[in-house]
C-alpha positions as semicolon CSV with decimal commas, in nm:
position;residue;x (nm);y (nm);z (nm)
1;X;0,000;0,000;0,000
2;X;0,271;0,251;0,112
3;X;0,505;0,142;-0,214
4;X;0,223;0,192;-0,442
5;X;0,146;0,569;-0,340
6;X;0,518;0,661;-0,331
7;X;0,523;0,476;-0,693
8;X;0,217;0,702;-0,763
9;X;0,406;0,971;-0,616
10;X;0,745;0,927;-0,813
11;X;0,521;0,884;-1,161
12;X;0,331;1,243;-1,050
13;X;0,615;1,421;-0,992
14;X;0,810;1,257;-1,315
15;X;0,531;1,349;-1,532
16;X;0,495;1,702;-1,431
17;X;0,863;1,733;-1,447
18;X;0,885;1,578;-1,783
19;X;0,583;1,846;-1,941
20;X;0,778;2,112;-1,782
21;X;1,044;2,005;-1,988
22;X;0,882;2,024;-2,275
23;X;0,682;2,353;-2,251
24;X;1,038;2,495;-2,182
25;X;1,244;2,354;-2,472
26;X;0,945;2,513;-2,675
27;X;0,958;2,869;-2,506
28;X;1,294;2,863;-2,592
29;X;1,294;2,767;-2,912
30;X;1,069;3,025;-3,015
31;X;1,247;3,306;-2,784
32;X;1,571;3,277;-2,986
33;X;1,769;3,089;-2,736
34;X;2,119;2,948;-2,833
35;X;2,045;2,556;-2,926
36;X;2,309;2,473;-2,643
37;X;2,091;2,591;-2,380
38;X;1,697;2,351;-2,497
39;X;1,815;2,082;-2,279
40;X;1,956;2,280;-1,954
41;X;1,642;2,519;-2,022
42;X;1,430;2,193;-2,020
43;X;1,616;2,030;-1,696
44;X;1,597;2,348;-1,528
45;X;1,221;2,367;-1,556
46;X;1,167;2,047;-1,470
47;X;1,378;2,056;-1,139
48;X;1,177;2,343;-1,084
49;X;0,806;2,264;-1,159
50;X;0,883;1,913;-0,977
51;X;0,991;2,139;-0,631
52;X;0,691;2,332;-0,708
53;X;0,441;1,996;-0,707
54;X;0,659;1,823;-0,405
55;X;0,546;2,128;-0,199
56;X;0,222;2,218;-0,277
57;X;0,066;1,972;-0,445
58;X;0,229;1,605;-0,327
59;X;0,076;1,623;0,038
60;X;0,393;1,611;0,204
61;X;0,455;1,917;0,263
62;X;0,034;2,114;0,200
63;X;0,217;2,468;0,118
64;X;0,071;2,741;-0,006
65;X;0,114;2,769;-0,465
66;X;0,269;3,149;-0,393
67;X;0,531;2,981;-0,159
68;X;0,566;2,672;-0,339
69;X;0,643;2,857;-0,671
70;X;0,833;3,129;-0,516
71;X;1,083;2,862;-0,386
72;X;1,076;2,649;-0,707
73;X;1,169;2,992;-0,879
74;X;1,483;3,042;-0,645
75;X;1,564;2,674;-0,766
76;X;1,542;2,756;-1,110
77;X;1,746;3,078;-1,066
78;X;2,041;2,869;-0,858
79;X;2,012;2,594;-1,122
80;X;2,041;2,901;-1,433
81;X;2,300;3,037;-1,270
82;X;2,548;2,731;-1,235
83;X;2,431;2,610;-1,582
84;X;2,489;2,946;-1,708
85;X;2,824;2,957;-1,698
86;X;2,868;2,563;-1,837
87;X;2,648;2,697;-2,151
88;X;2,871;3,025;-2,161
89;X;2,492;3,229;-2,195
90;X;2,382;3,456;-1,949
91;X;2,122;3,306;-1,657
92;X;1,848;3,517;-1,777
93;X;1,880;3,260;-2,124
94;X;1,824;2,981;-1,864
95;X;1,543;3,083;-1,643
96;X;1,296;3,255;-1,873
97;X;1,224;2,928;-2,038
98;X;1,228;2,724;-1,737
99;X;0,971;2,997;-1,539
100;X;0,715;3,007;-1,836
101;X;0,540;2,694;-1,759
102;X;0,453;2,795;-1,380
103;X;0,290;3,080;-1,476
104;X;-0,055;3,089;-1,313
105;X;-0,278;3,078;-1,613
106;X;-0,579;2,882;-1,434
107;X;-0,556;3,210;-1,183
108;X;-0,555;3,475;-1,464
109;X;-0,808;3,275;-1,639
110;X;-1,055;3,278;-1,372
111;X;-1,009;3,630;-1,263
112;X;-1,125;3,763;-1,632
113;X;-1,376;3,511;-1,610
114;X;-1,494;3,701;-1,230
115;X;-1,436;4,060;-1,384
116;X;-1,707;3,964;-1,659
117;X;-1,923;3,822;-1,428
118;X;-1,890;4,118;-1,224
119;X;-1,967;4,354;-1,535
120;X;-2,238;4,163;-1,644
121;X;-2,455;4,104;-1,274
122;X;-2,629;4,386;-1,091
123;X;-2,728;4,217;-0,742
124;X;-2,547;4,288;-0,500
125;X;-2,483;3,999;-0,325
126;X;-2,392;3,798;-0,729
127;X;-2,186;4,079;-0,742
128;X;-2,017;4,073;-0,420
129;X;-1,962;3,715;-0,453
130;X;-1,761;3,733;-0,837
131;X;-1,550;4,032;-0,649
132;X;-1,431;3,818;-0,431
133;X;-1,370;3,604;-0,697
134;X;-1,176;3,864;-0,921
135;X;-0,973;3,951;-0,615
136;X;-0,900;3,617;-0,476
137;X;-0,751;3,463;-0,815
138;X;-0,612;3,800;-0,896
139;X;-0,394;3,884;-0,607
140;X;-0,287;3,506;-0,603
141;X;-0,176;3,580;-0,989
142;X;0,011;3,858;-0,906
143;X;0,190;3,769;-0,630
144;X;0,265;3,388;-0,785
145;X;0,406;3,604;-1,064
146;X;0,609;3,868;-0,838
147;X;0,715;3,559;-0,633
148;X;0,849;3,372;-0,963
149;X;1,044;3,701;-1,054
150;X;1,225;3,770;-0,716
151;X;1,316;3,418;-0,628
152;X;1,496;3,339;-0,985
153;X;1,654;3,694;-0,955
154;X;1,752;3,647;-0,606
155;X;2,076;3,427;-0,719
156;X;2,160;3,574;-1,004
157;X;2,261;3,896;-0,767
158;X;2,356;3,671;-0,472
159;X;2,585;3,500;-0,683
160;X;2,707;3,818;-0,854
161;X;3,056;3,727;-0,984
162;X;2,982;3,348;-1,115
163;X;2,670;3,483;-1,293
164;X;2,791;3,757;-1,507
165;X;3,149;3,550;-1,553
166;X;2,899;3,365;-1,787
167;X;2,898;3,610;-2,053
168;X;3,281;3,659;-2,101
């Protein structure tokens, strides 16, 4: 019983890895990234979006998505930076690619979807209810999103000298 939910587990976190990988060898083939860099790009992101689902989604750990990605984004920033200079590119080429696929697009999806609910109902309490809506998904956007950008810049200022040794 236990080995068949940490095989479950292992599978989960493998697959969601391994589409990670894939949505970020295709951002950066189409964001005019060096060929070098598909793989790292693609390892990156999957070391990344697999922290992500180990911490919010796995139920070991139950923590919050603007944590969880927040810390998956300082991964992928460490992980750019160190791969950065093997690949001779700067991080930046590394970590776009490999943040793309944790956007929050379920969250900006459903806060449009509130705000035209909220244009299009005039009772108060239908309306109250698809503000909170708007508000709920759209501060957890935006601060998924400002997570994502200060943990994977974090490093590449912590780690000043190694990171722009990349580019020489």
């Amino acid at each position: 019983m236990v080995l068949n939910m940490l095989d479950n587990l292992l599978v989960n976190i493998f697959e969601d890895g391994l589409f990670a990988a894939i949505a970020a060898i295709g951002f950066s083939s189409i964001s005019n990234t060096p060929r070098r860099a598909y793989l790292w790009c693609g390892g990156i992101a999957a070391a990344g979006h697999a922290v992500r689902y180990v911490l919010t989604s796995s139920g070991i750990c139950h923590m919050h998505i603007i944590a969880g990605s927040t810390i998956a984004a300082l991964v992928i920033g460490f992980l750019s930076v160190i791969c950065a200079k093997k690949i001779k590119c700067p991080a930046e080429v590394c970590f776009f690619p490999a943040l793309l696929p944790m956007i929050p697009g379920m969250y900006a999806y459903r806060t449009i979807e509130a705000l035209a609910a909220c244009l299009m109902h005039t009772r108060e309490e239908v309306f109250n209810h698809y503000l909170y809506l708007l508000s709920f998904n759209g501060f957890t956007c935006v601060f998924i999103i400002t997570g994502m950008v200060i943990g994977a810049n974090i490093p590449v200022f912590l780690l000043k000298k190694i990171s722009f040794q990349a580019t020489r």
